[in-house]
Residue, then its C-alpha position, 0 to 999 in steps of 0.5 A: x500500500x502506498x502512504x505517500x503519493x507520487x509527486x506532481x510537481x506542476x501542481x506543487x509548483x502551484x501551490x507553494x505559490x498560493x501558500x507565499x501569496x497567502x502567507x501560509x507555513x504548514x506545521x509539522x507532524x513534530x510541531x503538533x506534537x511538540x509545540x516547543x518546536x513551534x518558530x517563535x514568530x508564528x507564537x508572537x503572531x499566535x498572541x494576537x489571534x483567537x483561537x477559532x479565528x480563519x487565520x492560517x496560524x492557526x494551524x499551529x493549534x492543531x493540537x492537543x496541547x494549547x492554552x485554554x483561553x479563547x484568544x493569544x493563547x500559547x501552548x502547554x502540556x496538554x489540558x484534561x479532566x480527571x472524574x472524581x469517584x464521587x462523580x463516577x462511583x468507581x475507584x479507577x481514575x478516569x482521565x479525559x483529554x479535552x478536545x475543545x480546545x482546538x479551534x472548531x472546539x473538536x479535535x477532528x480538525x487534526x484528522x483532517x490535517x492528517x488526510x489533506x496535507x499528505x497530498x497537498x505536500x506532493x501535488x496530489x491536491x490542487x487547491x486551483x482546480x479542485x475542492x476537497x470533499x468532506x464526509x462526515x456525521x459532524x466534526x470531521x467536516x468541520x475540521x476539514x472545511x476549517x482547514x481549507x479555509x485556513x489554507x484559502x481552499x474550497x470545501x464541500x461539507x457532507x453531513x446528515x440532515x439531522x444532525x445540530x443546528x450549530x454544525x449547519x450554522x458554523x459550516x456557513x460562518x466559516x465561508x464553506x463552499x458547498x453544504x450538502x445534508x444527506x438524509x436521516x442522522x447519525x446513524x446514515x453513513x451509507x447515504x453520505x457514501x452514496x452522495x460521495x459517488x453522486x460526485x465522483x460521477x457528476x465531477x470527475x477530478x474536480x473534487x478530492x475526496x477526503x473520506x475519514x473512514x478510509x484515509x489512513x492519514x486519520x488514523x496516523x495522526x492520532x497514533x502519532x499525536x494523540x497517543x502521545x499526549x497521552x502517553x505523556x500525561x500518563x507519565x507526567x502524572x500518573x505513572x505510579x499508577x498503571x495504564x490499563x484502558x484507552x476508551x474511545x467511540x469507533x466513530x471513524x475509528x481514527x482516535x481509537x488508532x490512539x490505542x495502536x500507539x499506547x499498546x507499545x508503551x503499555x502492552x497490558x493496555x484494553x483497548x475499549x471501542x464504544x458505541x450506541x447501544x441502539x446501534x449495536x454493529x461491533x456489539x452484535x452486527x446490530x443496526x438501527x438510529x441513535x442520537x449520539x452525535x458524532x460517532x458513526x455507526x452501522x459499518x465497520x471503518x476501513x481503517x480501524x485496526x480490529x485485531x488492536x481491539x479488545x472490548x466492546x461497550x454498547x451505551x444507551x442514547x437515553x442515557x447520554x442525553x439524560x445525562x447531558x441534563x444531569x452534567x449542565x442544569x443548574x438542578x442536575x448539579x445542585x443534585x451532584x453536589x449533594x452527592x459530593x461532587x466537587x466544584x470545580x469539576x461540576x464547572x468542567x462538566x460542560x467541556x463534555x459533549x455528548x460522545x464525550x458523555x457516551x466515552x465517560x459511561x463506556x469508561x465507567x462500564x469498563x472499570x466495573x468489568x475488570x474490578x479496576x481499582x485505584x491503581x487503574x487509570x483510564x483514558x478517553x477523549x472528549x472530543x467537543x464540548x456542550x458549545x455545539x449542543x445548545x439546540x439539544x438542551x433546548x429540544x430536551x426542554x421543550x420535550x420534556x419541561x423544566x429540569x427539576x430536582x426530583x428528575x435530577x434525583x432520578x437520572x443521578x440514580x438510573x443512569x449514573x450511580x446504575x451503571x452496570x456491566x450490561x451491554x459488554x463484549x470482550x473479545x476473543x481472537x475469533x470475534x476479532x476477525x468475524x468484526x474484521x471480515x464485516x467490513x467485506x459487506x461495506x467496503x468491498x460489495x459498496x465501495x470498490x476495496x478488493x478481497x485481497x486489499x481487506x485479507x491485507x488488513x488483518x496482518x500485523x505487520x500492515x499496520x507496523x508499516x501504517x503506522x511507522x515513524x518513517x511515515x511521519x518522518x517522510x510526511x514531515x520531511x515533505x512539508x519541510x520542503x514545501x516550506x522552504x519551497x514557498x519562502x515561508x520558512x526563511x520568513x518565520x524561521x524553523x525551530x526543527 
């Protein structure tokens, strides 16, 4: 398989030019791993910039480690909440890195960077000539139309119909070319497929596109990026303890691949893939509509690595939103804090969106399953946060009336203080590769893939080359070059 594409100079000839003339430096792979890599100029322009402004330097906050403030922010260490027992009723400790401190407050942007710079870098995009398409149940094309705009490029955004009203609204502030809503919600990817074909046929290589759950670039970032801040985390602050679960929604199954990276630092490690428990596909080969947004569904991405996976939690969407009104009602947290929760974390609560919610349930599931103690840590993202979900809360309200302390009372009870090991699958070396060969109905009946291109998944070996520094390296390498090529390193400097 090839990672890296052959380079069309032409077109790279092009688009370092647009890159001088639009003052863009591409940041490395190294730099949003590392900010301290970062030139000092783009950190003295960085202070001058919000954190979700269309700025081309803010493609150095593609990254888990900025400041937590909405304008000027530098960088730090990495930002997270770690769930007190109180809140969790369970003695693991339960850490979840926070996403909505990337601009478009969701870490998918990073996906996106993943999958467009590989061949923005080798001329297998151009920006001139072509948009880049973006399949999505949300934030995955809303990080890649905040790229391209960042980038001067055109975007065409795909996403569901049902999907919330902040996605439609944002995707329209941020100047995206095309917004295309595709029937149903969450659960409808096979439309957002068929619309990607629609395209392909209707406007042949003017477009690109960027499908998240096939592109490896998506997985390479988070094994390289996201597993290493958490790595780093771990060790900054909780090495006397032991990492024994990264918890993640299989979504696009590109942060689970955060999984692949922390088992060679951690082989002891359970790699958990949560989804919907009305759309139990990994849990049971189920099907069905959930309203857990975000996180996919119905198929079996075609870059999720199963052999890497060893537990399934289903949760249910009730439960989610419930909880979603528990975490953010002034009623729900008087009622938390009789239950001694403190706080400071009652005011995090809102930094979790609702698959930030599903992840934390499904983590609660796994430390009740394995009897984890408080020697355990665990760890899950929490891609976005209650910013984009305010049209939820005021549906919920509308539905179902004013939350009062009495309903607070009762979802503390049932869906927080009851969270049992219902709904679970660990699984054997077997179940593995049935998830494995089910991805044959999506992806080689639908969408094109070979028999022999699917058998090649399932070696180990694939993925050790997937997901080998040397890709990063030649990634990096490439950029770099690009770089110098449009002038903007010799402007901004190089800290590499």
């Amino acid at each position: 398989m090839k990672l890296i594409p052959d380079i069309d100079q032409a077109v790279l000839d092009k688009s370092t030019g647009r890159a001088r003339a639009r003052d863009i430096l591409l940041p490395t792979i190294r730099q949003q791993m590392n900010p301290a890599l970062v030139p000092e100029a783009i950190r003295s322009r960085l202070e001058n910039v919000g954190l979700w402004d269309v700025d081309p330097a803010n493609l150095f906050r593609i990254t888990w480690k900025n400041e937590p403030t909405e304008h000027g922010g530098g960088f730090n260490d990495g930002n997270w909440i770690e769930f007190p027992p109180s809140l969790t009723g369970v003695d693991a400790r339960i850490i979840g890195i926070l996403g909505t401190w990337f601009p478009t407050g969701a870490h998918k942007l990073g996906a996106a960077y993943g999958c467009l710079v590989p061949r923005l870098v080798t001329g297998t995009f151009d920006p001139d000539a072509q948009k880049a398409v973006w399949p999505s149940t949300g934030n995955y094309c809303r990080g890649g139309a905040y790229d391209c705009a960042l980038l001067g490029c055109d975007a065409v955004a795909i996403l569901p119909e049902g999907m919330s009203r902040e996605r439609f609204a944002w995707l329209q502030e941020v100047g995206t070319s095309e917004i295309i809503a595709t029937p149903g919600t969450e659960s409808n990817v096979k439309e957002i497929y068929d619309k990607c074909h629609e395209l392909r046929q209707k406007r042949g290589d003017r477009v690109v596109i960027f499908n998240q759950f096939e592109e490896f670039g998506n997985a390479i970032w988070h094994y390289h990026v996201t597993g290493g801040i958490v790595d780093e985390i771990f060790a900054g602050h909780y090495a006397h303890g032991r990492l024994s679960a990264w918890v993640s929604a299989t979504g696009s199954a590109g942060t689970i691949a955060a999984g692949d990276y922390l088992r060679t630092q951690h082989p002891g490690i359970r790699v958990v893939a949560t989804e919907a428990l009305q759309c139990p596909t990994l849990l049971q080969f189920g099907y069905g509509e959930h309203r857990i947004e975000g996180i996919g569904d119905k198929h079996v991405p075609w870059i999720h690595n199963l052999r890497n996976t060893d537990f399934v939690v289903a949760v249910d969407d009730e439960q989610t939103l419930q909880l979603m009104r528990l975490f953010n009602e002034d009623e729900g947290h008087a009622c938390l804090r009789r239950e001694g929760v403190d706080d400071t974390t009652l005011q995090a609560l809102g930094q979790l969106g609702i698959s930030g919610i599903c992840n934390l349930v499904a983590s609660i599931k796994t430390a009740r399953y394995f009897d984890m103690d408080s020697r355990d840590v665990i760890f899950t993202p929490l891609t976005d946060s209650m910013d984009l979900y305010t049209s939820r809360m005021q549906e919920l309200d509308a539905a179902e009336g004013p939350y009062t302390e009495r309903r607070a009372d009762r979802h503390h009870a049932r869906y927080l203080q009851g969270i049992a090991t219902d709904h679970l699958r660990e699984l054997t070396y077997a179940d593995r590769k049935a998830l494995h060969n089910f991805k044959y109905f999506t992806w080689v009946e639908q969408q094109g893939r070979s028999s022999n291109e699917l058998q090649q998944l399932w070696d180990e070996d694939f993925w050790r080359e997937v997901f080998s520094d040397d890709v990063v390296d030649e990634w990096d390498r490439l950029i770099d070059a690009f770089n110098d090529a449009s002038g903007m390193k010799q402007k901004y400097g190089d800290r590499q």
